[in-house]
MIKOL-176653 format. One record per residue (C-alpha): x, y, z; residue number from 1. Coordinates in steps of 0.2 Angstrom, whole numbers. Example, Ala and Ser with C-alpha at 12.3 -4.5 7.8 and 13.67 -1.06 7.14 Angstrom:
<pts>
+-------+-------+-------+-----+
:    px :    py :    pz : num :
+-------+-------+-------+-----+
:    62 :   -22 :    39 :   1 :
:    68 :    -5 :    36 :   2 :
+-------+-------+-------+-----+
</pts>
This chain:
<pts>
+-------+-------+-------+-----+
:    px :    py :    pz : num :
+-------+-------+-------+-----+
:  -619 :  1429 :   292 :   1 :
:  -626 :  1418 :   278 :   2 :
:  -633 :  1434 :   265 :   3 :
:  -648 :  1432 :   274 :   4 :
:  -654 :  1413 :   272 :   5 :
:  -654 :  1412 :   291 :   6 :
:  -661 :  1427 :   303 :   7 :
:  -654 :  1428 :   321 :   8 :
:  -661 :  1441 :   333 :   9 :
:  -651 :  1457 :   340 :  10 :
:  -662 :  1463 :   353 :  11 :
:  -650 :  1463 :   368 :  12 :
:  -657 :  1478 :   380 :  13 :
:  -665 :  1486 :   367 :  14 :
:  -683 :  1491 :   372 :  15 :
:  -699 :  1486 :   360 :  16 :
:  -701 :  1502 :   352 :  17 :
:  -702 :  1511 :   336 :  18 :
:  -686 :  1512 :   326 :  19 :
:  -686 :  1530 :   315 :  20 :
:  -669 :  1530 :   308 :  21 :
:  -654 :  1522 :   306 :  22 :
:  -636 :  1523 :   304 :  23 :
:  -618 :  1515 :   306 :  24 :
:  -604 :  1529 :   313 :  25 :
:  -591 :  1526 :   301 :  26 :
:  -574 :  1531 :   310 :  27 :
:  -580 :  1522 :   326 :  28 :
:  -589 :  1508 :   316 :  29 :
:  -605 :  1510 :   329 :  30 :
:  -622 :  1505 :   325 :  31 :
:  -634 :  1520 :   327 :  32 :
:  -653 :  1519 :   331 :  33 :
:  -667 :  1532 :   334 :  34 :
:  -681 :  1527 :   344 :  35 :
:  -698 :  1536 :   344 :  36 :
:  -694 :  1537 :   364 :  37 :
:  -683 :  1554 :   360 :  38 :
:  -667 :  1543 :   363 :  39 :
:  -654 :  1535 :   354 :  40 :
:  -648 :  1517 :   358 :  41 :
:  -630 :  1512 :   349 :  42 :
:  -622 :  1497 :   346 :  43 :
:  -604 :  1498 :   349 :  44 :
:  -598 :  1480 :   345 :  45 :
:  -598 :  1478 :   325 :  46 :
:  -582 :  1475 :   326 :  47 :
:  -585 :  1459 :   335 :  48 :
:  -600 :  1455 :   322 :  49 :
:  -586 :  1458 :   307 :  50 :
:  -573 :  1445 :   315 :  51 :
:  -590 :  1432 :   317 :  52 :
:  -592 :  1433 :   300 :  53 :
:  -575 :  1431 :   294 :  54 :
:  -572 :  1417 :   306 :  55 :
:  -585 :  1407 :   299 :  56 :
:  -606 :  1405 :   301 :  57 :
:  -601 :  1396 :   321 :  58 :
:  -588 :  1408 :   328 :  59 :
:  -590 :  1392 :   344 :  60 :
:  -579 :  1380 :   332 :  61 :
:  -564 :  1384 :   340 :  62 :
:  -558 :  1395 :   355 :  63 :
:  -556 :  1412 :   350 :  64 :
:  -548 :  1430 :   357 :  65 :
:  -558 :  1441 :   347 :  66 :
:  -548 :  1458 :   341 :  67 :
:  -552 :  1472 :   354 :  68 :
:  -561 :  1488 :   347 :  69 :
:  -547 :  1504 :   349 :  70 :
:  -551 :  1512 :   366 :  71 :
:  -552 :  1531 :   372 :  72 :
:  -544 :  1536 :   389 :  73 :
:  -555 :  1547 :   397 :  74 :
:  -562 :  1552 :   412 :  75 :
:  -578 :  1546 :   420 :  76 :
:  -589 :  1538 :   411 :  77 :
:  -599 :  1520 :   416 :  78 :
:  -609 :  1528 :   429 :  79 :
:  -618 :  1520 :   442 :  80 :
:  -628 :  1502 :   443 :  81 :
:  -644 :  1504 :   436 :  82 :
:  -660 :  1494 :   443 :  83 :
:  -669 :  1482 :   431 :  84 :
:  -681 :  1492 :   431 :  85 :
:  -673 :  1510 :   429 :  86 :
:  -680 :  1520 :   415 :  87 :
:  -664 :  1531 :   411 :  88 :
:  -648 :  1525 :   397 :  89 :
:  -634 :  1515 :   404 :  90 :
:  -618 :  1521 :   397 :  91 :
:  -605 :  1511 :   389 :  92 :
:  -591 :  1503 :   400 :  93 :
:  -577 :  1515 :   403 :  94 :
:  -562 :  1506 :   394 :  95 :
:  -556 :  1490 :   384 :  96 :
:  -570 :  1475 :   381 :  97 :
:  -563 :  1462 :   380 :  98 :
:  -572 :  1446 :   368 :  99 :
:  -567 :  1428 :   367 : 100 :
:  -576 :  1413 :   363 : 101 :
:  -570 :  1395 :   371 : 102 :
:  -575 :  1378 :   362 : 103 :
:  -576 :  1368 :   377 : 104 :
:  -577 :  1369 :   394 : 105 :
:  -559 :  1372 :   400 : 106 :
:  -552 :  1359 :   410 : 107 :
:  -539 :  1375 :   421 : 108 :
:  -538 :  1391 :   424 : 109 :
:  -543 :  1403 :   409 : 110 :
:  -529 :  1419 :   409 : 111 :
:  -532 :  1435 :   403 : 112 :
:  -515 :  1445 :   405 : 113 :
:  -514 :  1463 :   398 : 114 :
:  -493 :  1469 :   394 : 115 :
:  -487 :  1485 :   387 : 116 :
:  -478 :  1491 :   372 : 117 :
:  -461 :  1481 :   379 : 118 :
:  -471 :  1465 :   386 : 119 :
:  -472 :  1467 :   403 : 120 :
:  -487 :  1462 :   411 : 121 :
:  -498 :  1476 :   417 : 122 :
:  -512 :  1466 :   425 : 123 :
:  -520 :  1450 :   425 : 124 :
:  -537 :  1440 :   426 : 125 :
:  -540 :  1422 :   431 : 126 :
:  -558 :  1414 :   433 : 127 :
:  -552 :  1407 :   449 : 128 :
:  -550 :  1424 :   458 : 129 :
:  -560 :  1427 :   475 : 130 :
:  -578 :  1433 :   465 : 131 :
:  -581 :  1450 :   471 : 132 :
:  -597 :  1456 :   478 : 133 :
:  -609 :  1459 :   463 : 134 :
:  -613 :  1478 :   470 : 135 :
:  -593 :  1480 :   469 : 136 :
:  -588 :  1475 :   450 : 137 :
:  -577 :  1490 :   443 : 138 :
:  -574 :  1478 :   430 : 139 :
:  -588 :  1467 :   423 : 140 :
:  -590 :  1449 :   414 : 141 :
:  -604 :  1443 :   407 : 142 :
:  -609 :  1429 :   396 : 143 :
:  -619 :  1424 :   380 : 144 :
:  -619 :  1409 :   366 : 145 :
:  -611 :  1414 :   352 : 146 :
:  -622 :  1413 :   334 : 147 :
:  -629 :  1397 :   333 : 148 :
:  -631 :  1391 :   351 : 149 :
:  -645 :  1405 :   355 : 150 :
:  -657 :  1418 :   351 : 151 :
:  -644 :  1430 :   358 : 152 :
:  -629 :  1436 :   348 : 153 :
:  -619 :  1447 :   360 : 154 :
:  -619 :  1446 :   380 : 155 :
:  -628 :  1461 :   386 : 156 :
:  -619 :  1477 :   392 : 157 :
:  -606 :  1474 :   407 : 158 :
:  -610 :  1483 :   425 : 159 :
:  -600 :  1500 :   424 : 160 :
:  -589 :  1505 :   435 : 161 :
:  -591 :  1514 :   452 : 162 :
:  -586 :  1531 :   452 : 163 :
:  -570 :  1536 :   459 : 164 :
:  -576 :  1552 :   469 : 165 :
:  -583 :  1545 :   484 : 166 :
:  -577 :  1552 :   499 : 167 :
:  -576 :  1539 :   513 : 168 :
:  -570 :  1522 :   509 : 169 :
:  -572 :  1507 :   518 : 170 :
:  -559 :  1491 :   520 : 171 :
:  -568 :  1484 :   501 : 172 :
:  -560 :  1499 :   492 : 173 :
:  -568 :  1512 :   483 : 174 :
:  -583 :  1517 :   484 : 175 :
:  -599 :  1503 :   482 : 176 :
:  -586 :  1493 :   493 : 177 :
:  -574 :  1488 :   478 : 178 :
:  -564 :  1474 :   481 : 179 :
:  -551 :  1460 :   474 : 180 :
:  -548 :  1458 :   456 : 181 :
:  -564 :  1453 :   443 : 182 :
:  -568 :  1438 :   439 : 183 :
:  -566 :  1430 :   422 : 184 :
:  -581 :  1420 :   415 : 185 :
:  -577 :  1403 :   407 : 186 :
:  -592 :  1397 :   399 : 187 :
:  -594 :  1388 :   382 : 188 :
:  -597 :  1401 :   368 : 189 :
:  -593 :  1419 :   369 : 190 :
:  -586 :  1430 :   385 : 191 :
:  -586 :  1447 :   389 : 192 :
:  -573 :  1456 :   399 : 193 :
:  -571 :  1474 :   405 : 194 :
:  -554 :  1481 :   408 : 195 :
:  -553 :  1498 :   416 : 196 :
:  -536 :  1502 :   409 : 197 :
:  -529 :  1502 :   426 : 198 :
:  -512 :  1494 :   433 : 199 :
:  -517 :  1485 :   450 : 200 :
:  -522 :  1492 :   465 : 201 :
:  -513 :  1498 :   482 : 202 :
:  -515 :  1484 :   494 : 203 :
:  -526 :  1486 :   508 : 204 :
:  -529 :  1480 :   525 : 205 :
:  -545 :  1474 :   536 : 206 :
:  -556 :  1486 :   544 : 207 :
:  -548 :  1502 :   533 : 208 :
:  -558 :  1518 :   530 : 209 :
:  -550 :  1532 :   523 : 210 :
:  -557 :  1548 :   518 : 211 :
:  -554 :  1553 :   499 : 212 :
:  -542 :  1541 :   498 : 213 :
:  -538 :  1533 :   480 : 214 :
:  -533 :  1516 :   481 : 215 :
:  -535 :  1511 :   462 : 216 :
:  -521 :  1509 :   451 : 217 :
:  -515 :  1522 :   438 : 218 :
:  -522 :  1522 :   423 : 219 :
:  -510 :  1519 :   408 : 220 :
:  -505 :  1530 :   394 : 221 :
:  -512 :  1529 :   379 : 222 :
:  -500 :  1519 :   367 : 223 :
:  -501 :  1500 :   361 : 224 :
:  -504 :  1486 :   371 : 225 :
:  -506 :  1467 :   370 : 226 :
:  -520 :  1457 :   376 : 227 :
:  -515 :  1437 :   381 : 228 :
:  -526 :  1424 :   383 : 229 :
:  -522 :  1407 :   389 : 230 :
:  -533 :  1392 :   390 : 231 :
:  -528 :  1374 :   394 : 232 :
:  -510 :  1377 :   389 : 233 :
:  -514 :  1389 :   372 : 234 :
:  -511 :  1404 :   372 : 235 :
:  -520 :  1418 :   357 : 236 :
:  -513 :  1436 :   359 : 237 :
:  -522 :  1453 :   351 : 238 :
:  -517 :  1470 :   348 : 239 :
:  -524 :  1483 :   358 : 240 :
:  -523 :  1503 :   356 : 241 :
:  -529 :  1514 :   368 : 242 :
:  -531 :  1531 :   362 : 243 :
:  -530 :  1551 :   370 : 244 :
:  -548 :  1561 :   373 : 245 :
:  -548 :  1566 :   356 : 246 :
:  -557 :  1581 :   365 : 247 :
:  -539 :  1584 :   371 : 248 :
:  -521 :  1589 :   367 : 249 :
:  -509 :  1582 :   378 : 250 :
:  -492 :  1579 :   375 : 251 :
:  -486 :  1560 :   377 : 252 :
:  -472 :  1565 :   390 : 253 :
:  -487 :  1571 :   402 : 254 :
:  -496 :  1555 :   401 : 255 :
:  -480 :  1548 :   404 : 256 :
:  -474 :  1557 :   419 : 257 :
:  -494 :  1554 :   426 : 258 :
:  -492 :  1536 :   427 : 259 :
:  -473 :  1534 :   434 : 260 :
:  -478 :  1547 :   448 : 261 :
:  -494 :  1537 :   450 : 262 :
:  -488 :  1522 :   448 : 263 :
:  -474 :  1529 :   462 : 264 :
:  -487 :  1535 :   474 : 265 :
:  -496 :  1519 :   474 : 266 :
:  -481 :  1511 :   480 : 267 :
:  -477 :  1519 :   493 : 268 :
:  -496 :  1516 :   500 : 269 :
:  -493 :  1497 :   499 : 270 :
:  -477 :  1499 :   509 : 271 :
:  -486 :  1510 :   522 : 272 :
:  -500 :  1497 :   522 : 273 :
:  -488 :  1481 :   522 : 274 :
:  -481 :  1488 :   536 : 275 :
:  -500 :  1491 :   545 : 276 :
:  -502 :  1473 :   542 : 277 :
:  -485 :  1466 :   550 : 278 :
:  -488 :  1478 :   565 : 279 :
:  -505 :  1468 :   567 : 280 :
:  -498 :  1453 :   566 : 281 :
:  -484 :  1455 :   577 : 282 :
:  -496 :  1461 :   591 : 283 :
:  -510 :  1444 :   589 : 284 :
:  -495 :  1433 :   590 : 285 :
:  -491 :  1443 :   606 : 286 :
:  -510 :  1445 :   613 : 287 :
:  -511 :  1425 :   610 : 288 :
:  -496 :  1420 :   619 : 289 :
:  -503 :  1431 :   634 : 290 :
:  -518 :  1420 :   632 : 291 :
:  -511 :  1406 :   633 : 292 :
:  -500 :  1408 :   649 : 293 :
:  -514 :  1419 :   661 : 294 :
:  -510 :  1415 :   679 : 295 :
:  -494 :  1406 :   677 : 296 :
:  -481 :  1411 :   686 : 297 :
:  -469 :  1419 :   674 : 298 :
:  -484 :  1429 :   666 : 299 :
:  -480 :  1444 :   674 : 300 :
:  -462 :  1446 :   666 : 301 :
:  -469 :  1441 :   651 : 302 :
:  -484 :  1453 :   652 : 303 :
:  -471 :  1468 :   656 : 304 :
:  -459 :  1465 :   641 : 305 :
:  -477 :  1465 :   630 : 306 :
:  -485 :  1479 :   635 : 307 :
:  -467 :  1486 :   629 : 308 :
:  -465 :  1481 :   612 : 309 :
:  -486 :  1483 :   609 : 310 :
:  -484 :  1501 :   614 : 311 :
:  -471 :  1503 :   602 : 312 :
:  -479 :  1496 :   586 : 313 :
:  -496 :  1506 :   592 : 314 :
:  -486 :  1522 :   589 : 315 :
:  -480 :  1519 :   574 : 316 :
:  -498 :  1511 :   567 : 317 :
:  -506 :  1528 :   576 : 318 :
:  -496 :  1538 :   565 : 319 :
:  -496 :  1529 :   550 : 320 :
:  -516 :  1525 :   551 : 321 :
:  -530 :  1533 :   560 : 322 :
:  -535 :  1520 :   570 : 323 :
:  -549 :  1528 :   578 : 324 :
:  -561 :  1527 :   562 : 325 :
:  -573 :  1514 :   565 : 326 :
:  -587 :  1522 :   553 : 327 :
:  -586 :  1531 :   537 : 328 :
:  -591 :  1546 :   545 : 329 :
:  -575 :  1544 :   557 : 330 :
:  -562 :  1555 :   547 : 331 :
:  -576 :  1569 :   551 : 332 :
:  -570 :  1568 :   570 : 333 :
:  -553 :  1560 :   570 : 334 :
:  -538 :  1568 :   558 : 335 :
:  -532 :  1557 :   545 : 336 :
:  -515 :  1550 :   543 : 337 :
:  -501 :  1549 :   533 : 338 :
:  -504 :  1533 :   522 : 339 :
:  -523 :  1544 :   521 : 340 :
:  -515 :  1559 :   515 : 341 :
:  -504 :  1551 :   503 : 342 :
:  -519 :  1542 :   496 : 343 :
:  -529 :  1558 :   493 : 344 :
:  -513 :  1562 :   483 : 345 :
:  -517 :  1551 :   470 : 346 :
:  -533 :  1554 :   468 : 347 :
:  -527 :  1574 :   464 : 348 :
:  -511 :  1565 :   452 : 349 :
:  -527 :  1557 :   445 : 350 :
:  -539 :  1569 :   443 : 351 :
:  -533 :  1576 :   426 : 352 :
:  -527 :  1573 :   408 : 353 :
:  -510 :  1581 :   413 : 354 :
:  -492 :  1580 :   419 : 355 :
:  -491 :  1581 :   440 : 356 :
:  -491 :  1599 :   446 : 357 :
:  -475 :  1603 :   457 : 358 :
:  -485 :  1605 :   470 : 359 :
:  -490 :  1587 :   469 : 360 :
:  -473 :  1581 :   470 : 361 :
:  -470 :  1594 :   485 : 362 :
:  -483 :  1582 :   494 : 363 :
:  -476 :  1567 :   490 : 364 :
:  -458 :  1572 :   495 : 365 :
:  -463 :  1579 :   514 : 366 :
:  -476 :  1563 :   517 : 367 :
:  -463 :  1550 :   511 : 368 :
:  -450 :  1558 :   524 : 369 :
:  -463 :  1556 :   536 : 370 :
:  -467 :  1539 :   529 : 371 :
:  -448 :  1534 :   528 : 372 :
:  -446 :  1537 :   548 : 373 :
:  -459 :  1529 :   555 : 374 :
:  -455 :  1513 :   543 : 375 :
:  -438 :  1514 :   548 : 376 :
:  -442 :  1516 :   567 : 377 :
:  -456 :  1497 :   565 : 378 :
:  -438 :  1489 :   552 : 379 :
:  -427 :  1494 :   571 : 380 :
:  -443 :  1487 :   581 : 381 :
:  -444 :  1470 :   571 : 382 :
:  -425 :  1470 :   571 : 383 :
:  -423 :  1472 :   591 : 384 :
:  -438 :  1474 :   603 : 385 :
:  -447 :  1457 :   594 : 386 :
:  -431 :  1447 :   597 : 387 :
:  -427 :  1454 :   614 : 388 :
:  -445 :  1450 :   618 : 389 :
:  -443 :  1431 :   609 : 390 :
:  -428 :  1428 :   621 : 391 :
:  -438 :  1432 :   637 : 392 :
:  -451 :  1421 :   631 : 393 :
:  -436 :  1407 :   630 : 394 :
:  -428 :  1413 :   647 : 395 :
:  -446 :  1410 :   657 : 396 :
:  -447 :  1392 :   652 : 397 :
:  -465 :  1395 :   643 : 398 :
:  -470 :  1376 :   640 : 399 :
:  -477 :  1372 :   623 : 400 :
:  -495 :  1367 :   630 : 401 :
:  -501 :  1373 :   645 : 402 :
:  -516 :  1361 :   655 : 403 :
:  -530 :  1372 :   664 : 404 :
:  -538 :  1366 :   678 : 405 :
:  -549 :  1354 :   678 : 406 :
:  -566 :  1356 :   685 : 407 :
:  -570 :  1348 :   703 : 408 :
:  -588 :  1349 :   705 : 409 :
:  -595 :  1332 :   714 : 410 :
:  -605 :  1321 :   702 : 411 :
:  -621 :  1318 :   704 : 412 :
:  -624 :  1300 :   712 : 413 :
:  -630 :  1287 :   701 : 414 :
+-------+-------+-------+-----+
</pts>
């Protein structure tokens, strides 16, 4: 930073060993290094180190969203969690990383809010966001002083992401139990965020398993983008570009038509799971109330009208969801259901740098119908059967609080 007057280090996870060559990959402006270990060990953040040097020797002096390096859409990539003591390479994170220094210590939330091409908002991070389980982080934060402040000049690689081709899933998501959104890091110096060029997720429900069900958001095209970040009221906006495989030739209409029918499928799978979630509801709020008035009188009335309307909501959950899973190995025994099928379509939309087969959209067009009726069929249940059963509810006179017994044990004499 300073021609050489002050030495920092730039160790980061590179292991003590021989260096035999070295060299900077021009296009992609990546730091190269030979080791006498057979291996290669790169550095792909000069970009950042640039922007440091232009923005001064203390890149801390004020907060900072550092220009993002251009991005490649491709598939895989990341890999698995590695062990500290693993002795394989960790590859890079699978999509946009993200820098940005902070000054202070904010006083709110910090936002990070990607937007396409036209400004609308594709997703966006908070650092108040539930913190997901460390096994679980698709996306990845980490943390280092910026120069200055520390030994250390960049924060050290992010976790990559799980893969994508599990076949059970849990209620957490993907595979590795993947849940909720990541969490931002808002430390004093420089921050480091991964974003997996996603659009959100489907919702989920408790207690869900599926079987080669993809529940991640599509991935977007590859186009221009803007990156937001907001802290205590300021807000500093970059350019981002996420490039095509350059292994690849495929024509901007196909990326298109990938992500509107993904973005369609994934949709209709939060519908279907909205609707698994108010079905739920709606039978608690039923088992509570028989709860509360066991023995009385006018329980049995009330018992026959909900046995009723449960047994209508359980057929259209059953077909909806296989509600027998209670294990990933459940789908094995049980056949999956409709919102499971339509979910294993979007892993298939996903599975390739292409447009969506016809086949695909053949899929999608029998399961919605399928999808449509039994929504419609829970839209007539809410409409009638729950007021029907409210008003027999009313008619018997149920008081608001209800007194059991009390004990009539003798005390003991004093």
């Amino acid at each position: 930073f300073d021609d050489g007057s002050e030495w920092q280090p730039l160790q980061l996870n590179l292991p003590v060993v021989p260096i035999t060559d070295l060299a900077i990959h021009k296009r992609e402006r990546d730091l190269v290094a030979a080791t006498q270990g057979r291996s290669f060990w790169v550095l792909d953040d000069l970009t950042l180190l640039h922007q440091m040097k232009d923005a001064g020797r203390d890149a801390g002096s004020a907060t900072v969203l550092f220009k993002p390096e251009d991005t490649y859409r491709m598939q895989g990539g990341g890999g698995f969690p590695l062990p500290a003591t693993a002795t394989v390479g960790k590859n890079p994170p699978n999509g946009a990383v993200i820098y940005y220094a902070l000054k202070t210590k904010p006083t709110s939330d910090v936002v990070l809010e990607f937007l396409d091409a036209s400004g609308k908002s594709i997703q966006k991070f908070t650092a108040k966001a539930p913190r997901p389980p460390a096994s679980a982080s698709a996306l990845a934060s980490t943390t280092a002083p910026v120069p200055g402040a520390s030994p250390s000049l960049l924060p050290d690689a992010a976790a990559v992401a799980p893969s994508d081709e599990s076949a059970a899933t849990g209620e957490e998501g993907e595979s590795f139990g993947r849940a909720g959104q990541p969490r931002l890091t808002a430390d004093v110096g420089l921050n480091r965020f991964v974003w997996d060029l996603r659009h959100a997720d489907s919702v989920r429900f408790p207690g869900m398993i599926l079987w080669a069900g993809n529940m991640r958001g599509p991935r977007v095209a590859p186009g221009m983008y803007q990156v937001k970040l907001t802290v205590d009221g300021k807000t500093l906006s970059q350019n981002l570009e996420v490039k095509s495989d350059p292994r690849l030739s495929i024509p901007a209409a196909d990326y298109a038509k990938q992500l509107e029918f993904g973005l369609k499928i994934r949709d209709k799978v939060t519908e279907t799971h909205n609707a698994i979630i108010q079905i739920r509801e709606v039978r608690k709020q039923v088992d509570d109330l028989l709860k509360r008035i066991a023995g009385q009188p006018s329980g049995k009335a009330i018992s026959d009208g909900a046995s009723t309307l449960k047994k209508n909501l359980t057929e259209v959950e059953e077909s909806l969801y296989q509600t027998k899973n209670q294990s990933s190995q459940d789908p094995l025994n049980f056949p999956i259901r409709l919102n499971n099928k339509l979910a294993a379509l979007a892993g298939v939309v996903a599975s390739s740098e292409a447009a969506p087969t016809d086949q695909s959209y053949a899929v999608y067009d029998e399961l919605a119908v399928q999808i449509e009726a039994q929504l419609a069929r829970l839209a007539q249940i809410i409409k009638t059967d729950v007021p029907a059963f409210n008003q027999l509810v009313r008619d018997q006179n149920i008081p608001a609080i209800t007194l059991k017994p009390l004990a009539t044990e003798a005390l003991p004499p004093r």
